[in-house]
C-alpha positions in Angstrom: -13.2 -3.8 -2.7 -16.3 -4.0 -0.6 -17.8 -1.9 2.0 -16.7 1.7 2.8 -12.8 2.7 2.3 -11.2 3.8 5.5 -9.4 7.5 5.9 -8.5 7.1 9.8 -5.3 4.3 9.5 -1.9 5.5 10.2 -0.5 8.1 7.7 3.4 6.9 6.8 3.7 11.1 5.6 2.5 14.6 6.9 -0.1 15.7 4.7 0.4 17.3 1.7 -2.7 19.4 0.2 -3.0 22.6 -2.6 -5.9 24.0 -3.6 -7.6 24.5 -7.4 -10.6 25.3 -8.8 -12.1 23.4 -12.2 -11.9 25.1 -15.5 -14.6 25.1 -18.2 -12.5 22.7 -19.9 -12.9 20.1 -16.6 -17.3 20.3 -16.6 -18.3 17.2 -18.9 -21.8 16.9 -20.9 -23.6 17.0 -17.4 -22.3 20.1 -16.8 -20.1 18.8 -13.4 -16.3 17.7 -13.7 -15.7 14.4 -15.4 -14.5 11.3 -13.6 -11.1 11.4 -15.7 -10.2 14.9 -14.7 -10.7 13.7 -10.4 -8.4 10.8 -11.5 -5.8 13.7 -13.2 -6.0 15.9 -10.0 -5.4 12.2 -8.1 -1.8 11.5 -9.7 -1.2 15.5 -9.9 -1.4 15.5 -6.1 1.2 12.4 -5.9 3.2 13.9 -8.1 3.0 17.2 -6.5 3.5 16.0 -3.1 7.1 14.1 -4.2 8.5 17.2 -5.8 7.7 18.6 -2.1 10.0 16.4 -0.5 12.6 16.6 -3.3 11.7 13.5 -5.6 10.3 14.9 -8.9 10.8 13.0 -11.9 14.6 13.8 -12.9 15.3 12.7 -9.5 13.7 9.3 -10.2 15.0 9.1 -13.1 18.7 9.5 -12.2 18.6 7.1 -9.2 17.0 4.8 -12.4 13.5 3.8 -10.9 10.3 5.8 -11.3 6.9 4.9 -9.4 3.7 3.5 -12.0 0.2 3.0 -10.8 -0.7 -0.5 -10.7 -4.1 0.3 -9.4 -6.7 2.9 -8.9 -9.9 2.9 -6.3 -11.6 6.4 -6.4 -15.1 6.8 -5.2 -16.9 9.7 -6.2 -19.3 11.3 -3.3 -20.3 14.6 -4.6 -20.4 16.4 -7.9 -17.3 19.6 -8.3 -18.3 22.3 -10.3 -16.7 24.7 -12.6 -14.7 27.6 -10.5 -15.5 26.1 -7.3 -12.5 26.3 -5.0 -11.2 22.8 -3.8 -8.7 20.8 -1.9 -6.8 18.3 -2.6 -4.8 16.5 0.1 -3.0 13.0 -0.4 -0.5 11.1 1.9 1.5 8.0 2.2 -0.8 5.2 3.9 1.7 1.9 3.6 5.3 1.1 2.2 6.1 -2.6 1.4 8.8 -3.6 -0.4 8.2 -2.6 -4.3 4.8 -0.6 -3.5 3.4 2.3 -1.6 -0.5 2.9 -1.2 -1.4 6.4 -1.2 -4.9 8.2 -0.3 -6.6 10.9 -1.5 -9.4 13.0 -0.7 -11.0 15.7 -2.6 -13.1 18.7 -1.3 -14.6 21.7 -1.6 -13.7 24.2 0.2 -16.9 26.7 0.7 -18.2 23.6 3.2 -15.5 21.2 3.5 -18.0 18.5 1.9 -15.8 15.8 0.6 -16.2 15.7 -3.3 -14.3 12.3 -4.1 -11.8 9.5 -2.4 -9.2 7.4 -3.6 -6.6 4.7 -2.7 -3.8 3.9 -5.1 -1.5 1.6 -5.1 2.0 2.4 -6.7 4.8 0.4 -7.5 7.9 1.0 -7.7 9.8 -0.2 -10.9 13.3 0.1 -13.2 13.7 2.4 -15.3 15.7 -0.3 -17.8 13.8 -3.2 -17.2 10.5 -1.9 -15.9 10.9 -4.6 -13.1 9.2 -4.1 -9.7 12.3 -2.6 -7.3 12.7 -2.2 -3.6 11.6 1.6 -2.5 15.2 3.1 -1.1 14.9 3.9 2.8 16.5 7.3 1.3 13.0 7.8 -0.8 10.8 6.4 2.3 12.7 8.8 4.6 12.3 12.0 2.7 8.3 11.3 2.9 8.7 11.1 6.9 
């Protein structure tokens, strides 16, 4: 995708943020956290911020559809480093049919200097067949 991502659309949910700090075993060989663990803390946040609103994964599960990434954009703006406090905040940017896109920011807290972005698309998919599904306006409407 070219050009800058945009932040300041319409957010489809409230915002959901926690806060964490990296461990030692986050820092990679140049001594900052790795790419992969911003892309854990990414999904963590989704996943943290369906729980919230009462859809964790036994939930999906028994209604027999789960959500799987279909794609990941995350651009990284600053280095985090080991113990630093940081936010995470993530909300619902678009339901259509089979597939939500979700945002992501990451930031550190001692000067609110955003540390990484990311837009991911997530689809929405059986848990028999693995075929794309509607999104329930039950699942939609908890988010609101």
């Amino acid at each position: 995708m070219g050009g800058e991502e945009r932040f300041d659309e319409p957010r489809l949910s409230p915002v959901y943020a926690h806060e964490l700090a990296a461990t030692a075993a986050d820092i990679d060989e140049l001594g900052h956290v790795s790419n992969l663990v911003y892309l854990r803390w990414v999904q963590d946040a989704a996943k943290a911020h369906s729980s919230s609103v009462g859809w964790d994964h036994a939930r999906y599960v028994r209604e027999g559809a789960v959500f799987v990434v279909r794609e990941h954009h995350l651009t990284y703006l600053a280095p985090a480093f080991a113990d630093e406090p940081l936010r995470v905040t993530t909300w619902i940017a678009s339901w259509r049919g089979a597939s939500s896109e979700r945002r992501t920011r990451i930031e550190r807290l001692s000067d609110s200097r955003e540390l990484a972005r990311a837009r991911t698309l997530w689809v929405f998919v059986s848990t028999d067949a693995t075929r794309p599904r509607r999104i329930p306006a039950g699942l939609i409407d908890a988010f609101a």
